[in-house]
PyMOL Python script that loads the backbone (N, CA, C, O; Angstrom):
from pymol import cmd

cmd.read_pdbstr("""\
ATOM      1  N   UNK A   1       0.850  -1.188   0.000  1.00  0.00           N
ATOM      2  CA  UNK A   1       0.000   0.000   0.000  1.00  0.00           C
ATOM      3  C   UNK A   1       0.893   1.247   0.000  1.00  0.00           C
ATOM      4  O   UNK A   1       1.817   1.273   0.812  1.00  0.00           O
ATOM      5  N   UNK A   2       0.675   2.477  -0.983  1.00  0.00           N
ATOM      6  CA  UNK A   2       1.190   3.620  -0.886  1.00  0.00           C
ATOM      7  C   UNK A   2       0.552   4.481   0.006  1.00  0.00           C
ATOM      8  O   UNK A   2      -0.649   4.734  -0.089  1.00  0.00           O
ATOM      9  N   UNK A   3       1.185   4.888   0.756  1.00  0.00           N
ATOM     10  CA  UNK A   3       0.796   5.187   2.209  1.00  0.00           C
ATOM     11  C   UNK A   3       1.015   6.796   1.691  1.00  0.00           C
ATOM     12  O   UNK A   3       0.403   7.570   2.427  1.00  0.00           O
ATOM     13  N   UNK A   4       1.825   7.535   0.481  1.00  0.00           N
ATOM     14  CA  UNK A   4       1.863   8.782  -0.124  1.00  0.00           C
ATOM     15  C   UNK A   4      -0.101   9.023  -0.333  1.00  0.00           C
ATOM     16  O   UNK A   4      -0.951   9.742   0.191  1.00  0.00           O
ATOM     17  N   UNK A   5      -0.080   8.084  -1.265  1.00  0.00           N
ATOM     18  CA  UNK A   5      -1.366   8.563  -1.804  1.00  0.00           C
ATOM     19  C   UNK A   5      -2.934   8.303  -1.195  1.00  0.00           C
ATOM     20  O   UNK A   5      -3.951   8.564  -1.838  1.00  0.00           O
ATOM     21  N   UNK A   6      -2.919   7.772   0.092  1.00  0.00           N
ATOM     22  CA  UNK A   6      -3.746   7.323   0.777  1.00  0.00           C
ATOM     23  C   UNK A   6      -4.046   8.692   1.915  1.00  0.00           C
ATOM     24  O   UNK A   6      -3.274   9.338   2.623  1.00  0.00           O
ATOM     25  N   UNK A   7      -5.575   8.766   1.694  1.00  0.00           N
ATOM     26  CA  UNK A   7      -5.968  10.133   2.838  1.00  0.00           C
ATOM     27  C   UNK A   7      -5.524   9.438   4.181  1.00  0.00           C
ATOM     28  O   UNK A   7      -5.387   8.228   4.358  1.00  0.00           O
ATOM     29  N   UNK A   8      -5.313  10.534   5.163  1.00  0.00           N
ATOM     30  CA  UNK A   8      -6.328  10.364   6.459  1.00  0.00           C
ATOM     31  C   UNK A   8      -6.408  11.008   7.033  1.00  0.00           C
ATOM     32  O   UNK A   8      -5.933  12.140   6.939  1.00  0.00           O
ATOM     33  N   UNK A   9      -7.445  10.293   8.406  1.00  0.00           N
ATOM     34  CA  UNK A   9      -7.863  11.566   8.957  1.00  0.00           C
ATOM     35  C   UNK A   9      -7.193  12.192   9.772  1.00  0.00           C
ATOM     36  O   UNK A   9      -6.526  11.536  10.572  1.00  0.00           O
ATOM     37  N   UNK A  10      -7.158  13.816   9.831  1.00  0.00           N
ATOM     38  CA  UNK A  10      -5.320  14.338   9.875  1.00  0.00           C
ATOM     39  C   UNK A  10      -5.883  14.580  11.642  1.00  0.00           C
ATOM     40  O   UNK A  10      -5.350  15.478  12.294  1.00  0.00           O
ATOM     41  N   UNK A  11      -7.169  13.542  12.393  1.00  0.00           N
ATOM     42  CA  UNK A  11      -6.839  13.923  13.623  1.00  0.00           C
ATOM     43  C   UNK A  11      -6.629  12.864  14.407  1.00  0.00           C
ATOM     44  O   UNK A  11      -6.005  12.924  15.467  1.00  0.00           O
ATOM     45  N   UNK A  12      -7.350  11.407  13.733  1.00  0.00           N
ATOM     46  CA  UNK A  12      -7.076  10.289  14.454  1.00  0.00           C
ATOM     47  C   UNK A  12      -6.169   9.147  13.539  1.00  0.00           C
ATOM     48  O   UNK A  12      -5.682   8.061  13.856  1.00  0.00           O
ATOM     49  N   UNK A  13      -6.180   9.921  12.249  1.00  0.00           N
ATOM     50  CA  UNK A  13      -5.462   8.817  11.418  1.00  0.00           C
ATOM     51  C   UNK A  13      -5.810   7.722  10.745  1.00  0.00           C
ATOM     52  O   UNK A  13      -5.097   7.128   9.936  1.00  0.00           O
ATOM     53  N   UNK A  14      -7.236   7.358  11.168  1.00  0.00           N
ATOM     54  CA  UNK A  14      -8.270   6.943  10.523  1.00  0.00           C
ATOM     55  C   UNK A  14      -8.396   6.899   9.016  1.00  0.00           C
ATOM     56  O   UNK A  14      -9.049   7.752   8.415  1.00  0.00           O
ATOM     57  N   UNK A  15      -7.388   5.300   8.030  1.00  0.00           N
ATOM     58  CA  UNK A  15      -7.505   6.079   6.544  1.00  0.00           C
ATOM     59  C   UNK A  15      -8.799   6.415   5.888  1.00  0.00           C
ATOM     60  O   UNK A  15      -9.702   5.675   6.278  1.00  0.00           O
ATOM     61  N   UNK A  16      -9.178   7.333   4.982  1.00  0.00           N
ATOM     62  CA  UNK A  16     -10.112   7.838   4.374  1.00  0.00           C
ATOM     63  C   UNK A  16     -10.687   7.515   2.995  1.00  0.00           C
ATOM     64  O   UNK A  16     -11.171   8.227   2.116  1.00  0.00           O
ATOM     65  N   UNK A  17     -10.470   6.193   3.102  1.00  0.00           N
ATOM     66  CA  UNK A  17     -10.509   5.792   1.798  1.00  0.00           C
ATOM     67  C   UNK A  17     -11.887   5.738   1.022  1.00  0.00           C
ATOM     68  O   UNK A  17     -12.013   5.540  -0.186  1.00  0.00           O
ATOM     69  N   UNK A  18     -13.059   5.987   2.092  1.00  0.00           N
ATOM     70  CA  UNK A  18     -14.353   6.036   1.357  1.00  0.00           C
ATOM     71  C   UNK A  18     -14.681   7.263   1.741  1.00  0.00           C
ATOM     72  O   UNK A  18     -14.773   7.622   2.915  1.00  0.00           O
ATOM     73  N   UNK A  19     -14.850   7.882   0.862  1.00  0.00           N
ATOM     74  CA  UNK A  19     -15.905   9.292   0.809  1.00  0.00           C
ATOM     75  C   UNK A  19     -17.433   9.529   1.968  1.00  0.00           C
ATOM     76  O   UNK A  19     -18.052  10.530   2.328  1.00  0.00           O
ATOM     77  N   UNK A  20     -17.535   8.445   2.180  1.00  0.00           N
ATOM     78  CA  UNK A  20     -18.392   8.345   3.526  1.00  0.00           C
ATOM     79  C   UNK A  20     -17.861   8.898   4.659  1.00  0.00           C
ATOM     80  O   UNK A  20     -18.528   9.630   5.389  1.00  0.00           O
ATOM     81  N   UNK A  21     -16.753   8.621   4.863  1.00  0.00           N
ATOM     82  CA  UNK A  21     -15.954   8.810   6.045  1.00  0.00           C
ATOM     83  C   UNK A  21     -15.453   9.862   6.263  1.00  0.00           C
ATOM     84  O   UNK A  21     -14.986  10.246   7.336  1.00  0.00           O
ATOM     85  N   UNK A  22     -15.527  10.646   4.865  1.00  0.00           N
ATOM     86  CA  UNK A  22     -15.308  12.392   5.200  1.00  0.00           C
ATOM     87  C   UNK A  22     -16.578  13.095   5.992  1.00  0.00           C
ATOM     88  O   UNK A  22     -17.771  12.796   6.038  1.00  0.00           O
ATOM     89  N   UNK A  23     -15.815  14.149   6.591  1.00  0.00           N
ATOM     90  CA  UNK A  23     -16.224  15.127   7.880  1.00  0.00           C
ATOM     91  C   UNK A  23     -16.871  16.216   6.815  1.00  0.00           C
ATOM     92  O   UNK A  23     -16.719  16.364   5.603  1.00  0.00           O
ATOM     93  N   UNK A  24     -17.594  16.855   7.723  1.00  0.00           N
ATOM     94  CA  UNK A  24     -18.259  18.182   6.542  1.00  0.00           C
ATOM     95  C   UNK A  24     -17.876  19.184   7.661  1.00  0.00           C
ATOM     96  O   UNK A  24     -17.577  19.138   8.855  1.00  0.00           O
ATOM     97  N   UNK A  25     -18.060  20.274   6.517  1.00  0.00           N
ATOM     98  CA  UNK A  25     -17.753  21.889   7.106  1.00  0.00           C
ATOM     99  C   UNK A  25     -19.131  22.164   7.680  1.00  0.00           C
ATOM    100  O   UNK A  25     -20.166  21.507   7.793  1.00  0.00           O
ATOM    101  N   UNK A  26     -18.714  23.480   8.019  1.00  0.00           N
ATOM    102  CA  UNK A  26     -20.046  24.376   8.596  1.00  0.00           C
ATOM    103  C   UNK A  26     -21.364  24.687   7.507  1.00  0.00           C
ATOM    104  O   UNK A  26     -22.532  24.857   7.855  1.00  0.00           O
ATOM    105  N   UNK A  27     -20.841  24.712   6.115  1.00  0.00           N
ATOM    106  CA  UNK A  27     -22.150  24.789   5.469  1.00  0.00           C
ATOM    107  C   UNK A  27     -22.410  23.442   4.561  1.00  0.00           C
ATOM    108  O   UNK A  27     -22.576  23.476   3.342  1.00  0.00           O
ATOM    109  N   UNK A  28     -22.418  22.197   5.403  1.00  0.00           N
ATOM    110  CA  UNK A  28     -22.412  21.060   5.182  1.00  0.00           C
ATOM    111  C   UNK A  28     -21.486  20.672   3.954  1.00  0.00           C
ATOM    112  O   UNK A  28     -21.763  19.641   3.341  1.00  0.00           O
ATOM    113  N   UNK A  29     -20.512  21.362   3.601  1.00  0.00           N
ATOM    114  CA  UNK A  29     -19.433  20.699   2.452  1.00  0.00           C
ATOM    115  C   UNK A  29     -19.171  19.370   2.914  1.00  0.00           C
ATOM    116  O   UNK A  29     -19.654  18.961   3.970  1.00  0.00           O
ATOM    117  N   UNK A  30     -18.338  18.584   2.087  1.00  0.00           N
ATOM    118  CA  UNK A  30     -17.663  17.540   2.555  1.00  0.00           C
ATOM    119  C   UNK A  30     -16.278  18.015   3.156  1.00  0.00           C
ATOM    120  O   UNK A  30     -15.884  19.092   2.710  1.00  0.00           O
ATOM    121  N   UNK A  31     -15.637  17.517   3.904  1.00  0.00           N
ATOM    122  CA  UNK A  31     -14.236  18.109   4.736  1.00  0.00           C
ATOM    123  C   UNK A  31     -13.472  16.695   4.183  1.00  0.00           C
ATOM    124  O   UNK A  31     -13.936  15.608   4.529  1.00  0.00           O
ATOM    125  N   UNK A  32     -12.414  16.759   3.407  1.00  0.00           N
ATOM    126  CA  UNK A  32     -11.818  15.368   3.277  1.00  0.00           C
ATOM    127  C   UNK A  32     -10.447  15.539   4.099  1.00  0.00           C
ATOM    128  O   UNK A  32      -9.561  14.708   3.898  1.00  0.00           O
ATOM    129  N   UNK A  33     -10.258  16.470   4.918  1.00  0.00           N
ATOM    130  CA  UNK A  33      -9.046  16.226   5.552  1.00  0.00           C
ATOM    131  C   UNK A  33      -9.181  15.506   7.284  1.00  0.00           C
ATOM    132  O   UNK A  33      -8.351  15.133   8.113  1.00  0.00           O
ATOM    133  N   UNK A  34     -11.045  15.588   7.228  1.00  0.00           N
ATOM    134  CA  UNK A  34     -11.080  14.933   8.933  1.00  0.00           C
ATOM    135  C   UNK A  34     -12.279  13.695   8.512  1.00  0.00           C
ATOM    136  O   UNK A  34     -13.074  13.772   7.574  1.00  0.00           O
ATOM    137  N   UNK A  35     -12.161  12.702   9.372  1.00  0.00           N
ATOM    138  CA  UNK A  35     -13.494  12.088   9.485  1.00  0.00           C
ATOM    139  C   UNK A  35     -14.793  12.146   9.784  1.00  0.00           C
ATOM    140  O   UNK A  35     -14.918  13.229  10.357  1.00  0.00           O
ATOM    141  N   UNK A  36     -15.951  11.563   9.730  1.00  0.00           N
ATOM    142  CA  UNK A  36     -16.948  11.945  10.875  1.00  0.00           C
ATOM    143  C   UNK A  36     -17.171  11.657  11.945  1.00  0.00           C
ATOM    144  O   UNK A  36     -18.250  11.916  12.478  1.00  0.00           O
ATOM    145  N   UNK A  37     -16.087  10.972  12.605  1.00  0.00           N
ATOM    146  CA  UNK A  37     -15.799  10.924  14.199  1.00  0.00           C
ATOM    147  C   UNK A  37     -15.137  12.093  14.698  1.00  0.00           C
ATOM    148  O   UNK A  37     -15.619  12.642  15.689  1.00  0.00           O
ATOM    149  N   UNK A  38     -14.240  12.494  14.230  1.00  0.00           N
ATOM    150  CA  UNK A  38     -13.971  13.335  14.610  1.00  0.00           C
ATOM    151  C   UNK A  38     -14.013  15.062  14.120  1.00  0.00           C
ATOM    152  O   UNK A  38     -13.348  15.899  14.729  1.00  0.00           O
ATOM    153  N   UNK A  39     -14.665  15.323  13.249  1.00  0.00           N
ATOM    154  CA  UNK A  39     -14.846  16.557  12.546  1.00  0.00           C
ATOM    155  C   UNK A  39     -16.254  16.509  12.361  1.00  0.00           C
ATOM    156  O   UNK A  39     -16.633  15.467  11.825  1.00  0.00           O
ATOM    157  N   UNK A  40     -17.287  17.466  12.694  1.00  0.00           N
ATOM    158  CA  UNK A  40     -18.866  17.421  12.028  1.00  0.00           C
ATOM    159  C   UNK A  40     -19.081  18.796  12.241  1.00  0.00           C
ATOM    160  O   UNK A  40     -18.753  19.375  13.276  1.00  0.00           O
ATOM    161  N   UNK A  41     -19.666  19.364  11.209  1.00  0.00           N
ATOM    162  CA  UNK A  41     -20.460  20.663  11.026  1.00  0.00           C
ATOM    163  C   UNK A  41     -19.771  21.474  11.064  1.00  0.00           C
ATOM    164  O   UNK A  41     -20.305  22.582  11.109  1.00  0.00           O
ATOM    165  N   UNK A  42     -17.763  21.428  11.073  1.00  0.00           N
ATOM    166  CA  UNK A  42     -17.050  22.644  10.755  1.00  0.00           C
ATOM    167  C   UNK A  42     -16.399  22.630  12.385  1.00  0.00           C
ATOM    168  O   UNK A  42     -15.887  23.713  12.666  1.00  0.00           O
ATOM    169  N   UNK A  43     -16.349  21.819  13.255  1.00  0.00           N
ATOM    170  CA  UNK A  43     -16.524  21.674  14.524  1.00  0.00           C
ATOM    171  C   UNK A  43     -15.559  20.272  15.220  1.00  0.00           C
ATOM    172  O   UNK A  43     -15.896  19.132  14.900  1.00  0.00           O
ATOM    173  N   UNK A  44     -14.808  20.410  15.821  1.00  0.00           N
ATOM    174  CA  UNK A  44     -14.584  18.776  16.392  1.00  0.00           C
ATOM    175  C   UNK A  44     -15.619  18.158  17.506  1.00  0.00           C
ATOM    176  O   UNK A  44     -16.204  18.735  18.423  1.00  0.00           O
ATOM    177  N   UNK A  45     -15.629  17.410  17.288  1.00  0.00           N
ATOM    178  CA  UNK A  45     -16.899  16.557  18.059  1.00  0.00           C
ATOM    179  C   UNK A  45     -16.510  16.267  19.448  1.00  0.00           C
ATOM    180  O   UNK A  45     -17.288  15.909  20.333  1.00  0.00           O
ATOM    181  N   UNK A  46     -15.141  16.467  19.578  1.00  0.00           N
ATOM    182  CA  UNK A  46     -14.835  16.458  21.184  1.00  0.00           C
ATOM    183  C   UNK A  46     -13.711  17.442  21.293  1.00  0.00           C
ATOM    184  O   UNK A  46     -13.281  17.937  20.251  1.00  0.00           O
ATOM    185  N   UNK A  47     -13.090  17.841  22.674  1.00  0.00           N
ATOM    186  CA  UNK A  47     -12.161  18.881  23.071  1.00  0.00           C
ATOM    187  C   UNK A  47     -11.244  17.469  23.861  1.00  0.00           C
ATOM    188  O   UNK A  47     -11.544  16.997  24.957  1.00  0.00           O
ATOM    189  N   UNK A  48     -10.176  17.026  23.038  1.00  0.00           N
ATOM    190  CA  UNK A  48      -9.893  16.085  23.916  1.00  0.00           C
ATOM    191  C   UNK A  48      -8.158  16.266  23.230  1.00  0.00           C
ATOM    192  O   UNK A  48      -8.075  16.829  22.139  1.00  0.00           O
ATOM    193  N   UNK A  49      -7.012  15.836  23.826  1.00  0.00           N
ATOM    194  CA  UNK A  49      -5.737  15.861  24.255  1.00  0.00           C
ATOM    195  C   UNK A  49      -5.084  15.094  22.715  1.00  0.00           C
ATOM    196  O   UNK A  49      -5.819  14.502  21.924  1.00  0.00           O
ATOM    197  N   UNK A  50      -4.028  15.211  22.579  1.00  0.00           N
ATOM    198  CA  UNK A  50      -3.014  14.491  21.160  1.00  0.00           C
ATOM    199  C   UNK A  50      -2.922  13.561  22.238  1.00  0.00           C
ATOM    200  O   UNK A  50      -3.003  12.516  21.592  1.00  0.00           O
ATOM    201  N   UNK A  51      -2.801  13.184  23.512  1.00  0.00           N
ATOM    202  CA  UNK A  51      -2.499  11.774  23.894  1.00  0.00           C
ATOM    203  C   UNK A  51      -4.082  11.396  24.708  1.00  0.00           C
ATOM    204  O   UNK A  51      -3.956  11.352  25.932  1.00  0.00           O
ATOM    205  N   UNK A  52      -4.668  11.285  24.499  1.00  0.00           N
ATOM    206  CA  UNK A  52      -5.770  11.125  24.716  1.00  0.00           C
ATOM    207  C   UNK A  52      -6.534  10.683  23.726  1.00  0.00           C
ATOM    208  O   UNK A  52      -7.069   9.584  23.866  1.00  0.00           O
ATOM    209  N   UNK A  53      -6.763  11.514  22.414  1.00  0.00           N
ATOM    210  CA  UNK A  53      -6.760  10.898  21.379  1.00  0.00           C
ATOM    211  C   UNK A  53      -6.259   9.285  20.818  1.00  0.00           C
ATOM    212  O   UNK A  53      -6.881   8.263  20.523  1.00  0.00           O
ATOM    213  N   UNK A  54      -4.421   9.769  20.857  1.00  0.00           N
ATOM    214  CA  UNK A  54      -3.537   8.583  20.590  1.00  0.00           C
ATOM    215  C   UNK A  54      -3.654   7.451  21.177  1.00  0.00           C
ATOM    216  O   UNK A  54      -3.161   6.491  20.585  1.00  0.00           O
ATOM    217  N   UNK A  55      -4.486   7.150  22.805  1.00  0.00           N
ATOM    218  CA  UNK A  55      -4.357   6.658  23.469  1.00  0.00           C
ATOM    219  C   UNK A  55      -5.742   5.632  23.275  1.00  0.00           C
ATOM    220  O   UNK A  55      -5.985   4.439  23.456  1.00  0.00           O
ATOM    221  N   UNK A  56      -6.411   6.718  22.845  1.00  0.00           N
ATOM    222  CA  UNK A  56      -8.126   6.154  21.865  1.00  0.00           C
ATOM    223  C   UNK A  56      -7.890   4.825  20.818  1.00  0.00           C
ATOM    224  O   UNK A  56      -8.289   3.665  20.918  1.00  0.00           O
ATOM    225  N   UNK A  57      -6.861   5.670  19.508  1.00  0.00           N
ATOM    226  CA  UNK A  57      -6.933   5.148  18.519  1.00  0.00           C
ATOM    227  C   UNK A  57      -6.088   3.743  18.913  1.00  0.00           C
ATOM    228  O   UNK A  57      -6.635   2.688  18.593  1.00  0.00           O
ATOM    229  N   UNK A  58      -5.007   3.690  19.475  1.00  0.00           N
ATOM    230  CA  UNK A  58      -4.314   2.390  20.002  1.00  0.00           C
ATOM    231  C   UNK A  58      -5.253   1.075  20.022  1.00  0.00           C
ATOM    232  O   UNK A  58      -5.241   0.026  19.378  1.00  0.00           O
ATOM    233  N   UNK A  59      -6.113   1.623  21.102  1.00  0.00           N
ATOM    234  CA  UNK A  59      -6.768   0.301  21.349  1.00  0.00           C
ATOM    235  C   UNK A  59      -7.891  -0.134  20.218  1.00  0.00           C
ATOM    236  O   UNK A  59      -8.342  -1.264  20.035  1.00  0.00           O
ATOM    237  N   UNK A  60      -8.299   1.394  19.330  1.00  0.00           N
ATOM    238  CA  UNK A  60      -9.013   0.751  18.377  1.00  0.00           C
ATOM    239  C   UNK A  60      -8.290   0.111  17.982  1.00  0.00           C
ATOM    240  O   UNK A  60      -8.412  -1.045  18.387  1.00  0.00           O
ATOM    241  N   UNK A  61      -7.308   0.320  17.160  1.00  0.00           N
ATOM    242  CA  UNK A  61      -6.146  -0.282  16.443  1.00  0.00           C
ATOM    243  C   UNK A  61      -6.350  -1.708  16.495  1.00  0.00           C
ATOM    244  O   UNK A  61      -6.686  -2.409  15.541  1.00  0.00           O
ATOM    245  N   UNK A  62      -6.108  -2.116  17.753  1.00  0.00           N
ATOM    246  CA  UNK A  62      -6.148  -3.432  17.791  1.00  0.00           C
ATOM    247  C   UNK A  62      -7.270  -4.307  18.183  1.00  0.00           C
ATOM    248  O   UNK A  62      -7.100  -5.525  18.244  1.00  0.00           O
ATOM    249  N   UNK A  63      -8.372  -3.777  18.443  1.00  0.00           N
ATOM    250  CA  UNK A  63      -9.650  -4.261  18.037  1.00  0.00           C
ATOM    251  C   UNK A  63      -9.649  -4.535  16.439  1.00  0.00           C
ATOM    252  O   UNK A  63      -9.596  -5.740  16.193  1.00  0.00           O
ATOM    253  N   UNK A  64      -9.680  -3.995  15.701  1.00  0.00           N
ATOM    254  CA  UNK A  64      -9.808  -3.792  14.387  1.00  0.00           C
ATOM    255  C   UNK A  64      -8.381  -4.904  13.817  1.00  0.00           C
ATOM    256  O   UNK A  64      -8.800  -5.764  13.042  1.00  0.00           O
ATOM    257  N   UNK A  65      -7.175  -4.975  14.025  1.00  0.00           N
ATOM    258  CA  UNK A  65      -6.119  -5.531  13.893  1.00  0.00           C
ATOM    259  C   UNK A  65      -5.826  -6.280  15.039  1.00  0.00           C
ATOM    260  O   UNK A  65      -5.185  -5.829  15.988  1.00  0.00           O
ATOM    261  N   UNK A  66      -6.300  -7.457  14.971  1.00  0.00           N
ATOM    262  CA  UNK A  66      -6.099  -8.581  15.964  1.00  0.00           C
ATOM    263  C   UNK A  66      -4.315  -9.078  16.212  1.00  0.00           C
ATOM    264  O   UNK A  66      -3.674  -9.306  17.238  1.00  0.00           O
ATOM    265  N   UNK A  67      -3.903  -9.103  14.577  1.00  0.00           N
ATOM    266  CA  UNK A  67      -2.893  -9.285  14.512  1.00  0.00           C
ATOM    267  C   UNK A  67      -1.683  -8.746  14.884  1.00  0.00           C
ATOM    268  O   UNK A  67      -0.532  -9.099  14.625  1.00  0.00           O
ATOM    269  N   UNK A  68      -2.281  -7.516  15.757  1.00  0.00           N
ATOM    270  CA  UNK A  68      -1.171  -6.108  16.344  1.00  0.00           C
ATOM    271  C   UNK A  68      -1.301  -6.352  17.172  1.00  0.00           C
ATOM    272  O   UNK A  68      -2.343  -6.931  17.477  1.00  0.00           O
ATOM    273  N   UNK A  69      -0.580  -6.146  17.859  1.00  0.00           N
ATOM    274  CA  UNK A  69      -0.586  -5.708  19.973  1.00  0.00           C
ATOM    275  C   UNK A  69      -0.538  -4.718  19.968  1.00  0.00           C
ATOM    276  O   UNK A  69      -0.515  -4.037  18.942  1.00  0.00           O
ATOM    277  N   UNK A  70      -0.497  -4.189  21.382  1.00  0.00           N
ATOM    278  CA  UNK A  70      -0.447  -2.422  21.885  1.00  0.00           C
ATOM    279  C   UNK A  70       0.492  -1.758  21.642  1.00  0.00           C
ATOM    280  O   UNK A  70       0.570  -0.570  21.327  1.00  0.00           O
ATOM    281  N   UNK A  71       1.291  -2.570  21.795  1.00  0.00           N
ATOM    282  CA  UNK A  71       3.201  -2.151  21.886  1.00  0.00           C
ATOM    283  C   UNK A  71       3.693  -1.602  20.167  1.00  0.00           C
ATOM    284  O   UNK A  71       4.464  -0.660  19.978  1.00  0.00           O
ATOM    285  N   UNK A  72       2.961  -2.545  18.888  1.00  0.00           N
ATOM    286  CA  UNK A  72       3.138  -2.094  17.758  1.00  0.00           C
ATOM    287  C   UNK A  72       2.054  -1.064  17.465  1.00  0.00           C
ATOM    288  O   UNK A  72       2.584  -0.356  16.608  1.00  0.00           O
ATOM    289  N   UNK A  73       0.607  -0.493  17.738  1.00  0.00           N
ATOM    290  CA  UNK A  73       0.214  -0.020  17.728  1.00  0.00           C
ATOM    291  C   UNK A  73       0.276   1.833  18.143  1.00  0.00           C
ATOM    292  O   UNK A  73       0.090   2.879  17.522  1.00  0.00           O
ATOM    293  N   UNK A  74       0.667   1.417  19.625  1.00  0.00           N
ATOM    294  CA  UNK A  74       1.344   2.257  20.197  1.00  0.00           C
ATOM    295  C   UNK A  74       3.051   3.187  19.625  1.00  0.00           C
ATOM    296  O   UNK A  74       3.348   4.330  19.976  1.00  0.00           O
ATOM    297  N   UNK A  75       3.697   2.504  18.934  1.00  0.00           N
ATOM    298  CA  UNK A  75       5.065   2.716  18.149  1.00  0.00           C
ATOM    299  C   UNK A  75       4.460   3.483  17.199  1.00  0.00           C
ATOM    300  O   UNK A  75       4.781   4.670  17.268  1.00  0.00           O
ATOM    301  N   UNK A  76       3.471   3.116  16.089  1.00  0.00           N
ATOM    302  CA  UNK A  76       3.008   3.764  15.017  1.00  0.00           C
ATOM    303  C   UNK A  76       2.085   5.150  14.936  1.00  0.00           C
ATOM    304  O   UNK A  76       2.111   6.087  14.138  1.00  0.00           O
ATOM    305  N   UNK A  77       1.277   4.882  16.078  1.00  0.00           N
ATOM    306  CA  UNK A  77       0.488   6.388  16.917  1.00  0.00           C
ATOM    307  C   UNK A  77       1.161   7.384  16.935  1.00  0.00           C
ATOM    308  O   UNK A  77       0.789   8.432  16.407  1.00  0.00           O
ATOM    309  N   UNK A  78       2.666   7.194  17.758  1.00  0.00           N
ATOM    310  CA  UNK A  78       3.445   7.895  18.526  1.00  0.00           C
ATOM    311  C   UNK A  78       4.387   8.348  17.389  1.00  0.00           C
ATOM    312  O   UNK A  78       4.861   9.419  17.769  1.00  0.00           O
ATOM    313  N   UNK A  79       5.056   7.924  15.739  1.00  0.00           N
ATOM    314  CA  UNK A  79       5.162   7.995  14.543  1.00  0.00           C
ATOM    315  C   UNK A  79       4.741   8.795  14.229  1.00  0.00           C
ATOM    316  O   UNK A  79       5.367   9.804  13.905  1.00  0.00           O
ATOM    317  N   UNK A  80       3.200   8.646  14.187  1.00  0.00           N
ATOM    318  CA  UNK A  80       1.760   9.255  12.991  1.00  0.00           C
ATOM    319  C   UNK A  80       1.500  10.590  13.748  1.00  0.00           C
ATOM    320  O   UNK A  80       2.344  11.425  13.419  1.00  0.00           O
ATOM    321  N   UNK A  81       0.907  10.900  14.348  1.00  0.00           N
ATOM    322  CA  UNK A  81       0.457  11.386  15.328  1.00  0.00           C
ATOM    323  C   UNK A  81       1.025  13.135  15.527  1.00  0.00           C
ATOM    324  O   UNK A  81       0.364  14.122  15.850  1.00  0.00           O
ATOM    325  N   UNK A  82       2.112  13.044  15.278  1.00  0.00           N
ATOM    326  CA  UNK A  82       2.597  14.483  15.185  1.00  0.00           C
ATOM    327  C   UNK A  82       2.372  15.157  14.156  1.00  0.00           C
ATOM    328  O   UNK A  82       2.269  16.380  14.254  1.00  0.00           O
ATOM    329  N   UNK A  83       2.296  14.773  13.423  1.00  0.00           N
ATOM    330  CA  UNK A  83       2.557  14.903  11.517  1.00  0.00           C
ATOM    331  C   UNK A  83       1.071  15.330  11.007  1.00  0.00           C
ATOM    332  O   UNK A  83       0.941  15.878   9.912  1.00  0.00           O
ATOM    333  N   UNK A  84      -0.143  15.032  11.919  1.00  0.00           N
ATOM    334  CA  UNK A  84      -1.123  15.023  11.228  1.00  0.00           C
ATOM    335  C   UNK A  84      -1.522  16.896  11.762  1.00  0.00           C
ATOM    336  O   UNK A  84      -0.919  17.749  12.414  1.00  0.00           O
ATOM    337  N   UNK A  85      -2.493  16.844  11.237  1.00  0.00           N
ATOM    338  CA  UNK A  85      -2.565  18.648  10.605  1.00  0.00           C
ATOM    339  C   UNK A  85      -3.434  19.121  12.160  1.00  0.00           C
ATOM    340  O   UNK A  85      -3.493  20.296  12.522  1.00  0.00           O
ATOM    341  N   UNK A  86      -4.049  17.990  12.929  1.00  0.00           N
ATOM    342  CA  UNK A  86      -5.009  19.069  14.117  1.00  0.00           C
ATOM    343  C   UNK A  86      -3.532  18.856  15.288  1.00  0.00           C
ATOM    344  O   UNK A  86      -3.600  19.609  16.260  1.00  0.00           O
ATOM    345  N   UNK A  87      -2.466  18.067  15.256  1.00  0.00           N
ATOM    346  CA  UNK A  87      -1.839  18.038  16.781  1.00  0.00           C
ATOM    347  C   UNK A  87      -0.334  18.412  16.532  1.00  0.00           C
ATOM    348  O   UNK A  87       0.542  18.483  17.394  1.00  0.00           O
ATOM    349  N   UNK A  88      -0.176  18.693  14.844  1.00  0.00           N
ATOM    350  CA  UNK A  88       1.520  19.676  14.190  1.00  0.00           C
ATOM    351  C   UNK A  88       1.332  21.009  15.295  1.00  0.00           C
ATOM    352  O   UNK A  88       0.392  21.760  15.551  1.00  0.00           O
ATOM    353  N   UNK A  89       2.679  20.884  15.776  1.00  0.00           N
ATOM    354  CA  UNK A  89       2.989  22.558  15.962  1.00  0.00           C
ATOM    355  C   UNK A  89       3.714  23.162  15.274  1.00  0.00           C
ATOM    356  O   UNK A  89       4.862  22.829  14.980  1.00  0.00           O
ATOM    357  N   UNK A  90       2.989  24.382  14.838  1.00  0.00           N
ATOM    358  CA  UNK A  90       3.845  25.418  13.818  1.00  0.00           C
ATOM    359  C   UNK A  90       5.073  25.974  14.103  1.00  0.00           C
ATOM    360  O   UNK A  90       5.617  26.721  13.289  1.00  0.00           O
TER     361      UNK A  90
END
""", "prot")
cmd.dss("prot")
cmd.show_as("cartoon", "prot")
cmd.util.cbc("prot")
cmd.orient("prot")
């Protein structure tokens, strides 16, 4: 998988590969840079921490990827996680 050309969502990392899964703006656009877990109506859907978040997506991670543990999950979060556009500092 080209991991260049693949969206995601720039707050949980969540890839974006179906157009469903895009977030909308305030005048209901589609938002393809967040999901709809975490982006709706131009708005984030919660006020919650880059490790708090990270700490979220982990364990999805491996619900979803049986074949991962925490420990590889956790390595790739902690990777991803800076880079994405809501938890970069300028």
């Amino acid at each position: 998988m080209n991991f260049e050309d693949q969206k995601f969502c720039q707050s949980c990392a969540m890839p974006l590969g179906d157009e469903e899964l895009y977030a909308t703006n305030a005048d209901g656009s589609k938002n393809e840079e967040y999901c709809i877990y975490c982006f709706k109506d131009g708005e984030f859907t919660s006020d919650i921490s880059m490790e708090e978040m990270r700490d979220f997506c982990i364990k999805k991670m491996v619900e979803v990827n049986p074949e991962m543990d925490e420990n590889e999950a956790s390595a790739m979060m902690h990777e991803v996680f800076h880079k994405l556009k809501r938890w970069a500092k300028d």
